[in-house]
C-alpha positions as CSV (number, residue, x, y, z in Angstrom):
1,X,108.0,171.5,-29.2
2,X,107.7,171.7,-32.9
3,X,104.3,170.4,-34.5
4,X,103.6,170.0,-38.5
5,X,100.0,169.7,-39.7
6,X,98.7,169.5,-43.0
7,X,95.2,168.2,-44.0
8,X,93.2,169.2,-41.0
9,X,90.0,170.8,-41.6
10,X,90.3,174.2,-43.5
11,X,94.3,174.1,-42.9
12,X,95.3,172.6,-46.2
13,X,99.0,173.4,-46.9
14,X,101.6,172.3,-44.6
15,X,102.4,174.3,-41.4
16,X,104.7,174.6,-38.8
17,X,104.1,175.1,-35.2
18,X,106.2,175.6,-32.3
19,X,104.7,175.1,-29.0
20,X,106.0,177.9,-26.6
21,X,104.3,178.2,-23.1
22,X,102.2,180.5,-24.2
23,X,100.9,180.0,-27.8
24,X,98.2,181.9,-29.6
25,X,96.1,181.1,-32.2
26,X,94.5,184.1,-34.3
27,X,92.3,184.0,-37.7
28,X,88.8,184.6,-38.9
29,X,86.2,182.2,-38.2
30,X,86.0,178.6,-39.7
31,X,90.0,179.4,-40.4
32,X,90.9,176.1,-38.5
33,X,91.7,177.3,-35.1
34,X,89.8,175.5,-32.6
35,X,90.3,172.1,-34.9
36,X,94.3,172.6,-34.6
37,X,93.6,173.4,-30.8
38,X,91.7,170.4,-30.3
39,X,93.7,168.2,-32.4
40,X,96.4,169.0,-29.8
41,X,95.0,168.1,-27.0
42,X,93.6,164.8,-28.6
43,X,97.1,164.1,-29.6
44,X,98.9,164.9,-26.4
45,X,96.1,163.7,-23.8
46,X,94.2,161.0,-23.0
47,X,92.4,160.0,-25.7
48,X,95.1,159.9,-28.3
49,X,97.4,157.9,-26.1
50,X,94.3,155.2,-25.2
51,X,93.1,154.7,-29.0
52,X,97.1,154.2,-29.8
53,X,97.9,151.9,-26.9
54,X,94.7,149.8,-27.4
55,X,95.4,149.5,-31.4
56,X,99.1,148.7,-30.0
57,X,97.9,146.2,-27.9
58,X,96.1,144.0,-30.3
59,X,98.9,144.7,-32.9
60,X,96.6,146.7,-35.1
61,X,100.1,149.4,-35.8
62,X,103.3,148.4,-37.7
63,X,105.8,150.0,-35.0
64,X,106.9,147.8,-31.9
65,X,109.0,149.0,-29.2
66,X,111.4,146.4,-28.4
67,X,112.6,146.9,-25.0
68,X,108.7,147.1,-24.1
69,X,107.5,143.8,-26.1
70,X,110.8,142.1,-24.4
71,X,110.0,143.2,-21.1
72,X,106.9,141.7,-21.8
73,X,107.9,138.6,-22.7
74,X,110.4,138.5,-19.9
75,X,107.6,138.8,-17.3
76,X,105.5,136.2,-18.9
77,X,108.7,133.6,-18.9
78,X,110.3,134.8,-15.3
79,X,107.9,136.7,-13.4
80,X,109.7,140.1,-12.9
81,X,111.2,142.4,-15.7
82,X,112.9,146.2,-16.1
83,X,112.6,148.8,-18.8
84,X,115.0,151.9,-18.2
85,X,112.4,154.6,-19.0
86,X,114.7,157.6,-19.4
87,X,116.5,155.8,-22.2
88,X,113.4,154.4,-23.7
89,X,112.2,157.8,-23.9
90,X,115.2,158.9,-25.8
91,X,115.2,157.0,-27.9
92,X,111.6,156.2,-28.6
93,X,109.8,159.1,-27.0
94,X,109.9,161.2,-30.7
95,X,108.5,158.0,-32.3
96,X,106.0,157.0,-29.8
97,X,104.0,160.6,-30.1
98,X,104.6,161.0,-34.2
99,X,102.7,157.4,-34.0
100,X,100.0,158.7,-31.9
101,X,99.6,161.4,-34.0
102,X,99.6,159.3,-37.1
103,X,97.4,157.2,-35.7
104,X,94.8,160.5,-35.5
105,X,93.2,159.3,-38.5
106,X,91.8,156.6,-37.1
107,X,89.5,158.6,-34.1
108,X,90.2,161.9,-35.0
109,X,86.2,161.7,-36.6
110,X,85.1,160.5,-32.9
111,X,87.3,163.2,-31.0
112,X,84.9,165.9,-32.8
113,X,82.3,163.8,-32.7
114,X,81.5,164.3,-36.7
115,X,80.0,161.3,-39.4
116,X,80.6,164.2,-42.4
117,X,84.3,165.1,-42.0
118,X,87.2,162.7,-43.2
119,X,90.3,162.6,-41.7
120,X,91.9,159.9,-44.2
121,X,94.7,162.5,-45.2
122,X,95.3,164.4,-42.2
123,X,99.2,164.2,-41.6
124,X,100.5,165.1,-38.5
125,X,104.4,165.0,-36.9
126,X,106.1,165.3,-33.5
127,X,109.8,167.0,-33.1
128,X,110.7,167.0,-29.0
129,X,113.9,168.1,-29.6
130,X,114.2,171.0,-27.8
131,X,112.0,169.9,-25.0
132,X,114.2,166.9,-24.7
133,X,116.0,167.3,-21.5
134,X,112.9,168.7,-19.7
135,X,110.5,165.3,-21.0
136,X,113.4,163.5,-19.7
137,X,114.0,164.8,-16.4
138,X,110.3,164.8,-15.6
139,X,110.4,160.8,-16.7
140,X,113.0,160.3,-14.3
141,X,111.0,162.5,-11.5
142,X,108.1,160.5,-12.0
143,X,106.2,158.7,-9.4
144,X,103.4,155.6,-9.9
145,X,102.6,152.4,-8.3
146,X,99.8,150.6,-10.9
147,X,98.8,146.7,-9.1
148,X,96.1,144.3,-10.1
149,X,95.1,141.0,-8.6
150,X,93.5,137.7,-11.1
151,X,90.8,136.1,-9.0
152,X,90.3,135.8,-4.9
153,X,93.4,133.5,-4.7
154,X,95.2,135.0,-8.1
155,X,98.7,136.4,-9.0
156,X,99.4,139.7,-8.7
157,X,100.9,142.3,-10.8
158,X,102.7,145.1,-9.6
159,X,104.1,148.0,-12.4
160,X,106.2,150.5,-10.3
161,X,108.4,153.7,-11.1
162,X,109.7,155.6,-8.1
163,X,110.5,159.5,-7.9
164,X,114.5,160.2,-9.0
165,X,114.7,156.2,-10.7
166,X,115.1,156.0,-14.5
167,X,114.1,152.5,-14.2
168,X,110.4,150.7,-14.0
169,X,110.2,147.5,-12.1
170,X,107.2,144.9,-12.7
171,X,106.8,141.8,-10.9
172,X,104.4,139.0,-9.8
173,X,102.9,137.9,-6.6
174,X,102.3,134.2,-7.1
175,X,103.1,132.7,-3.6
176,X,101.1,134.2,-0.2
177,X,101.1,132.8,3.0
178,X,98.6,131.1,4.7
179,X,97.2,131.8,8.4
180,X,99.8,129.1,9.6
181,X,103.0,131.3,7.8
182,X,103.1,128.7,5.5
183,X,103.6,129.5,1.6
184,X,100.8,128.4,-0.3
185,X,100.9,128.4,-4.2
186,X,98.4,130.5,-6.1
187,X,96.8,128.4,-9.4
188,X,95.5,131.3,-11.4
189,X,98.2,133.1,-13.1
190,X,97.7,136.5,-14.9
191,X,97.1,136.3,-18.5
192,X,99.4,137.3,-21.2
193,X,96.8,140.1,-22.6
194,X,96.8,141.7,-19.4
195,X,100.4,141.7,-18.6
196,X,100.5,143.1,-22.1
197,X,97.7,146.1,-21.2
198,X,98.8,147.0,-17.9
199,X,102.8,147.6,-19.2
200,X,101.7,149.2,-22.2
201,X,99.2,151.4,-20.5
202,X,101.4,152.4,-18.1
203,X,104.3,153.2,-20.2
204,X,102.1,154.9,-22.3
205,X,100.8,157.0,-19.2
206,X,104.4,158.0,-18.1
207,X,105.3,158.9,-21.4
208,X,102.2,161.1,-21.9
209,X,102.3,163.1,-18.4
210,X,106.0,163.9,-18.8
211,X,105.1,165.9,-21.9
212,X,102.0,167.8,-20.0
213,X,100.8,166.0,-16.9
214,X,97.1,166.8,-17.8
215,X,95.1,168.6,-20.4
216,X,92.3,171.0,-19.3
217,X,90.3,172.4,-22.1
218,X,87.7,175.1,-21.4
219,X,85.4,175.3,-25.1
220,X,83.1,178.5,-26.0
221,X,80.3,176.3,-24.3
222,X,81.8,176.2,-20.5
223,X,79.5,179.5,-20.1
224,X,76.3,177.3,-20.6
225,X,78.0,174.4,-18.9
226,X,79.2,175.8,-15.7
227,X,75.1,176.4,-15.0
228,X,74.5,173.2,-14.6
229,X,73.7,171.2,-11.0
230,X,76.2,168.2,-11.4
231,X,74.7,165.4,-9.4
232,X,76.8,162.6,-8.2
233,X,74.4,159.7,-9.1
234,X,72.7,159.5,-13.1
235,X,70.1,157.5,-11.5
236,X,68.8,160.9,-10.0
237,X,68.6,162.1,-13.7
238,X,64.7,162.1,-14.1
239,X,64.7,165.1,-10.9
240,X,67.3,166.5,-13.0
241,X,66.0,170.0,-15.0
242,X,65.8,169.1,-18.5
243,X,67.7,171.7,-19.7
244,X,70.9,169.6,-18.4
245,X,69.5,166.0,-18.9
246,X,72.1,165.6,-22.5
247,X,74.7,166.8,-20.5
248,X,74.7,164.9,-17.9
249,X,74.5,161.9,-20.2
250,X,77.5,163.2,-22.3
251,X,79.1,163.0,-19.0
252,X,78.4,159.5,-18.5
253,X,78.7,158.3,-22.3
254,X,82.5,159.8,-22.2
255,X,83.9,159.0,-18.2
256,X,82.5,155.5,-18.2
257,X,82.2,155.8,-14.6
258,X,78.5,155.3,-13.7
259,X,77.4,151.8,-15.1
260,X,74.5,151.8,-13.6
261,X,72.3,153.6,-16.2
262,X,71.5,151.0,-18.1
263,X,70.4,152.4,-21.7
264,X,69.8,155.9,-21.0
265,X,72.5,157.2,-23.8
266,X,71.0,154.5,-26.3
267,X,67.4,155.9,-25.9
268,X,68.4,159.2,-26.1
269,X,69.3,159.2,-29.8
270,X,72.0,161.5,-28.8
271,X,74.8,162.1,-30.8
272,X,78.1,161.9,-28.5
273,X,79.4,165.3,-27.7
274,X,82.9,166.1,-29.0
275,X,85.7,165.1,-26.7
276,X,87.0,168.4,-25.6
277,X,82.9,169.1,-24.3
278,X,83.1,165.9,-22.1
279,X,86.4,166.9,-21.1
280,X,85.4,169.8,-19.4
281,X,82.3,168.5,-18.2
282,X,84.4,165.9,-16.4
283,X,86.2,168.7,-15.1
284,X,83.8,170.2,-13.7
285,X,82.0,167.1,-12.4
286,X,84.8,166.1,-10.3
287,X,85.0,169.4,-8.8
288,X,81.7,169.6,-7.7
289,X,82.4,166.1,-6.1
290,X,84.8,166.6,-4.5
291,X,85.4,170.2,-4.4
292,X,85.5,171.5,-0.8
293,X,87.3,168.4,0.7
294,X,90.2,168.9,-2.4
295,X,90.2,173.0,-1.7
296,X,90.4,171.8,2.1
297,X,93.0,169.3,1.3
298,X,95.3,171.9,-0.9
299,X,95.0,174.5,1.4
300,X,96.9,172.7,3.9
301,X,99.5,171.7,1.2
302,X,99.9,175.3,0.1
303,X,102.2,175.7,3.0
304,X,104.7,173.0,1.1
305,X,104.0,173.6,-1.9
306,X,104.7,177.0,-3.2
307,X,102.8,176.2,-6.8
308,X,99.7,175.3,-4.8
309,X,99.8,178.1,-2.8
310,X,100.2,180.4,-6.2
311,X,97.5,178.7,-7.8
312,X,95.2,179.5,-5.1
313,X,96.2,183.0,-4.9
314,X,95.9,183.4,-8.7
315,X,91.9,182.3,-8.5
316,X,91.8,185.3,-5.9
317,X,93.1,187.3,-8.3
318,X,91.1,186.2,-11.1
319,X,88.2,187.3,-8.5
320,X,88.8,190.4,-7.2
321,X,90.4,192.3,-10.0
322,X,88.9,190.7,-13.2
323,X,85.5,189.4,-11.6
324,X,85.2,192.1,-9.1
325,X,83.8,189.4,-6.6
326,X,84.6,185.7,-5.5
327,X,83.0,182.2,-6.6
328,X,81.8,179.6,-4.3
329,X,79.7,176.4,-4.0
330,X,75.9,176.8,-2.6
331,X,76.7,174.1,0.0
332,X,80.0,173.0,1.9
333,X,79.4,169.3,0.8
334,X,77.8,167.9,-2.9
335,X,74.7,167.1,-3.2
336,X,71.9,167.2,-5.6
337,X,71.0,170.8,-5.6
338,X,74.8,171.8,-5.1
339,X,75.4,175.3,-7.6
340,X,78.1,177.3,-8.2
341,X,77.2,181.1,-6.9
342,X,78.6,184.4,-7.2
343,X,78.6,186.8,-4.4
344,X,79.8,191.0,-6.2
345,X,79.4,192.2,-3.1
346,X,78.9,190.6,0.6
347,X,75.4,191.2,0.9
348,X,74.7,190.1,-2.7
349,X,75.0,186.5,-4.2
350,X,74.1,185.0,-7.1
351,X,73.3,181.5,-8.9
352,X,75.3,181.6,-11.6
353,X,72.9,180.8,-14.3
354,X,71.7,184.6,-13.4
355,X,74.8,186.3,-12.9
356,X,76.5,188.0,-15.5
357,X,77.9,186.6,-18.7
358,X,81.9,187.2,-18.2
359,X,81.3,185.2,-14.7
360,X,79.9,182.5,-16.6
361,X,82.7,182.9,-18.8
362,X,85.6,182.8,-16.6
363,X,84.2,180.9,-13.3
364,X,85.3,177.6,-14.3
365,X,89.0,178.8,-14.3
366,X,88.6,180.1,-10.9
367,X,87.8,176.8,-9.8
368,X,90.5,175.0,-11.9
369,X,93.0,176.9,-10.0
370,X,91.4,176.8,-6.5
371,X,91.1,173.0,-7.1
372,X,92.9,171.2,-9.9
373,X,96.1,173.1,-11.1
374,X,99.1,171.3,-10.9
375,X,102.4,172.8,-12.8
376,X,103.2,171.7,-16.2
377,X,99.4,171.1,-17.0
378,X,97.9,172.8,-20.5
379,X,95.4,174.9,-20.6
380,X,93.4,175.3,-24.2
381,X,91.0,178.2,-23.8
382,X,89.3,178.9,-26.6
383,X,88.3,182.7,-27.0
384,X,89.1,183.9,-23.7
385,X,87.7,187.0,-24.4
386,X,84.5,186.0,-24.9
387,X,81.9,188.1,-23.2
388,X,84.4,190.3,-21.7
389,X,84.7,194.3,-21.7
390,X,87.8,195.2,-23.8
391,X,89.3,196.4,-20.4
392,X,88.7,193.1,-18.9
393,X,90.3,191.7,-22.3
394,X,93.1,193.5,-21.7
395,X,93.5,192.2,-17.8
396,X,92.7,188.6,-19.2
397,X,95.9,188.7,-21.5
398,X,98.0,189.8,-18.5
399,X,96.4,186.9,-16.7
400,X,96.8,183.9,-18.6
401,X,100.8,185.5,-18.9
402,X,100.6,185.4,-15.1
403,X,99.8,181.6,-15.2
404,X,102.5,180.9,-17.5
405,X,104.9,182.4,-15.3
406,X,103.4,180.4,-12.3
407,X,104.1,177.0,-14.6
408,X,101.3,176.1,-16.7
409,X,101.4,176.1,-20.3
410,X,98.1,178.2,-22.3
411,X,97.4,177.8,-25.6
412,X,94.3,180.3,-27.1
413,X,92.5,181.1,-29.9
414,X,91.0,184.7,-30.0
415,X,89.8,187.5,-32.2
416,X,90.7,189.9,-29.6
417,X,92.9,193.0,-30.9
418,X,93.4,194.3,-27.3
419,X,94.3,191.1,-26.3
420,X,97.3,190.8,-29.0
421,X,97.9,193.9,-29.3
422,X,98.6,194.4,-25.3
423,X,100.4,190.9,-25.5
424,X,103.7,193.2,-27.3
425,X,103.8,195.5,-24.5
426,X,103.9,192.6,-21.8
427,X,106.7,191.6,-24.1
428,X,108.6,194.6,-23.8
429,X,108.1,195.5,-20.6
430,X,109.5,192.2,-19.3
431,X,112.5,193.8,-21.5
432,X,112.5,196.9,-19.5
433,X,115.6,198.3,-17.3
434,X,113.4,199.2,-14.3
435,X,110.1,196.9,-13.9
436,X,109.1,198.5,-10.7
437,X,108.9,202.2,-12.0
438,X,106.4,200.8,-14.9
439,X,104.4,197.9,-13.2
440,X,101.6,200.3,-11.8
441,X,100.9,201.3,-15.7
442,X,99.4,198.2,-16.2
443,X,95.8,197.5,-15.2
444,X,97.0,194.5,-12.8
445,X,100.0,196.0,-11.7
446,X,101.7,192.6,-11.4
447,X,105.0,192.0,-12.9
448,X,104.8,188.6,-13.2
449,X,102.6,189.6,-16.0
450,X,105.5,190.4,-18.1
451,X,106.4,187.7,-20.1
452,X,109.2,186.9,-21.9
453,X,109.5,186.4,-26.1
454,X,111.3,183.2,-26.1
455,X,107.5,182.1,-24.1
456,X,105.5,183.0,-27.0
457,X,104.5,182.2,-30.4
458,X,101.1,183.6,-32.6
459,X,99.9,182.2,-35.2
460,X,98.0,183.8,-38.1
461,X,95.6,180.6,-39.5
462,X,93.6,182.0,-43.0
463,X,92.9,180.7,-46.0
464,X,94.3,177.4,-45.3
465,X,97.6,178.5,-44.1
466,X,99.1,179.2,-40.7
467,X,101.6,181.8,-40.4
468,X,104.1,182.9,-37.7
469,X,103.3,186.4,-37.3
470,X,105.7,187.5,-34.1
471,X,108.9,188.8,-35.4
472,X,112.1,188.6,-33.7
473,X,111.6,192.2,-32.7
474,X,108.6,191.0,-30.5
475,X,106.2,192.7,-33.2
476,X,102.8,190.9,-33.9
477,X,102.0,191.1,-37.7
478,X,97.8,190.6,-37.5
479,X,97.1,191.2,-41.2
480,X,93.9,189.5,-40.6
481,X,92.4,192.2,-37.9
482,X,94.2,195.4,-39.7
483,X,92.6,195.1,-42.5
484,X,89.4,195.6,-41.4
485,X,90.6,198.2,-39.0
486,X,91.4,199.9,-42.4
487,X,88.5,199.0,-44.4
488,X,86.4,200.7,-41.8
489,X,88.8,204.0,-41.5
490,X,88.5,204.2,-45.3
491,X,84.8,203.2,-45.1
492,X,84.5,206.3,-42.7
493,X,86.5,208.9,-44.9
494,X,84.4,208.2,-48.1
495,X,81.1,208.2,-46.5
């Protein structure tokens, strides 16, 4: 998928980036890395597609989508309407995500949660074209049932798209039966603006999880994050140790779940927290919630589901090669005191806040996997080498290569030589005649960690530019970490 930015942050001039599976983001700090990451996933996930649907909505963007507003309209008039999503999706799906991307501007300054940054020129386009048939054969593989009722006696509305159907049906209910058999008519009819929401929404929604079915980002704060004792009710919040009072009420501010807090966010004075915080602290939230009845639940569909099952074997991995122990919840059911712990060795276990900083670091992906991963999803990790020995670095690059070739798509930004610089022999040896005589040189000894080229790109981002630096001989041109390599050497020869 092909992405053109110019005007974001520090990246001034235009740039051109194609989204492989794997797609790396290198570049001194304040370069514009994390921004572009971010600016992704705003784009792509959730919150892109609800600001754009609910400007949509109440007509507040020039484009309208014809067989959607006619559909629409037909369902107002007769009750019961089609849209033929694969085709819409041709032939609007290119327009639909350039408009949610040009519609950025608009929340981009609430996404990263900043008052001092202007986004008014930010420019931002969408090419699908050579994801095309992929987008489209996930649209038609698609699966959702969306219903919702007006009132105790009202009509109801039914969106539905079935597994292997290009087409979505909606229809309304506006006749039950009474406890005689006898058909009664319903009074209240759905309004207009709903019929309007729901379709919208849920167009929106297919069209969005075709292209990634979810976004997980893990920021540079999950290590402080991951400490905290996610309780299931706010209302708890005054037992709560201060230390994680402000996150608990980003988490509330951004999921809209718990209403019953009344004005704690407002007294707080608290700035909101960027989106891609919240993100992960809903995340993490929802596995602590529900954590031991999902890894219960997806253990038993590991034997039908062979992404599942390597999902779960992956976190094991992550574990006992990288971690050199396994992650677990204090308790086998949520509640308030529930903690993530960390147990090196089987007499030995930890609370995480004490253990050391590369579990911190890379716990909460242990738990994605175990939990959450399903294929297709994105994963923005941002310095994954954060905290980590340069051998673990080097194992950490031949991980997140293993995930892509288990399904999910990783995007990172790093500052990590070793882990670039071990990325081009992953690269070749996926090239290599005999992968079995060479597999035990590498510090996983896993072959799915070779990864092919056409999987890749890496990105240089400096001085307001972003540069392809992976050559079409697999070669990674890092001019911005070689030069200091050299300054240093030379430093070392004069002095």
């Amino acid at each position: 998928m092909k992405v053109t930015v110019r005007n974001l942050g520090p990246i001034k001039d235009e740039a051109h980036i194609d989204l492989k599976p794997l797609t790396i983001f290198i570049g001194p700090n304040n370069a514009g890395k994390t921004w572009l990451a971010y600016a992704l996933a705003g784009i792509f996930g959730s919150y892109g597609m609800r600001e754009y649907t609910r400007a949509y909505v109440e007509e507040q963007v020039p484009i309208i989508y014809e067989p959607l507003n006619n559909a629409i309209e037909q369902v107002l008039a007769e009750g019961n309407a089609t849209i033929d999503l694969v085709q819409f999706a041709n032939n609007y799906g290119d327009q639909y995500f350039n408009a949610v991307a040009n519609f950025a501007r608009n929340w981009m300054h609430r996404f990263l949660s900043t008052k001092l940054t202007q986004f008014d020129d930010v420019s931002i386009s969408v090419s699908l074209i050579e994801n095309k048939a992929q987008f489209l054969s996930r649209i038609s593989q698609y699966s959702q049932v969306s219903s919702i009722a007006i009132g105790p006696k009202g009509s109801l509305l039914t969106i539905r798209k079935r597994q292997g159907e290009d087409k979505l049906f909606v229809y309304t209910s506006i006749e039950l039966q009474d406890a005689g058999g006898q058909e009664e008519q319903i009074g209240e009819r759905i309004p207009p603006e709903v019929v309007k929401e729901r379709l919208v929404n849920f167009v929106s929604t297919v069209l969005r999880r075709s292209l990634y079915p979810q976004i997980r980002i893990f920021p540079t704060e999950r290590t402080t994050l991951v400490t905290a004792r996610f309780r299931e009710r706010v209302r708890e919040l005054p037992r709560t140790n201060e230390k994680w009072v402000e996150a608990l009420e980003i988490l509330t501010k951004l999921t809209k779940e718990l209403t019953d807090v009344g004005d704690l966010t407002e007294q707080s004075n608290l700035r909101e927290a960027m989106w891609p915080i919240g993100s992960f602290i809903n995340m993490l939230g929802s596995i602590f919630k529900n954590g031991t009845r999902e890894r219960e639940e997806r253990e038993k569909n590991a034997n039908n589901d062979p992404f599942v099952q390597k999902y779960i074997e992956l976190a094991e991995i992550l574990e006992k090669q990288i971690l050199n122990g396994s992650v677990d919840f204090s308790t086998s059911e949520p509640d308030p005191g529930r903690e993530v712990l960390f147990q090196p060795s089987q007499d030995v276990t930890l609370e995480i806040p004490i253990a050391s900083s590369m579990v911190k670091e890379l716990s909460p992906l242990v738990l994605y996997l175990r939990h959450l991963a399903r294929p297709g999803e994105l994963l923005i990790i941002d310095e994954p080498e954060m905290n980590l020995h340069p051998a673990a670095q080097v194992k950490i690059i031949e991980f997140l290569a293993m995930l892509v070739n288990a399904g999910l798509n990783v995007l990172i930004t790093t500052h990590s030589t070793y882990i670039v610089d071990h990325l081009i022999n992953l690269m070749n040896a996926y090239k290599h005649d005999n992968q079995d005589e060479i597999v035990d040189m590498f510090l996983l000894e896993q072959k799915e960690a070779f990864i092919a080229q056409d999987k890749v790109s890496v990105y240089q981002i400096e001085d307001g530019n972003v540069e392809d630096i992976l050559d079409a001989d697999g070669n990674i041109h890092w001019k911005t970490f070689s030069d200091v390599t050299k300054y240093i050497q030379q430093l070392h020869f004069e002095l």
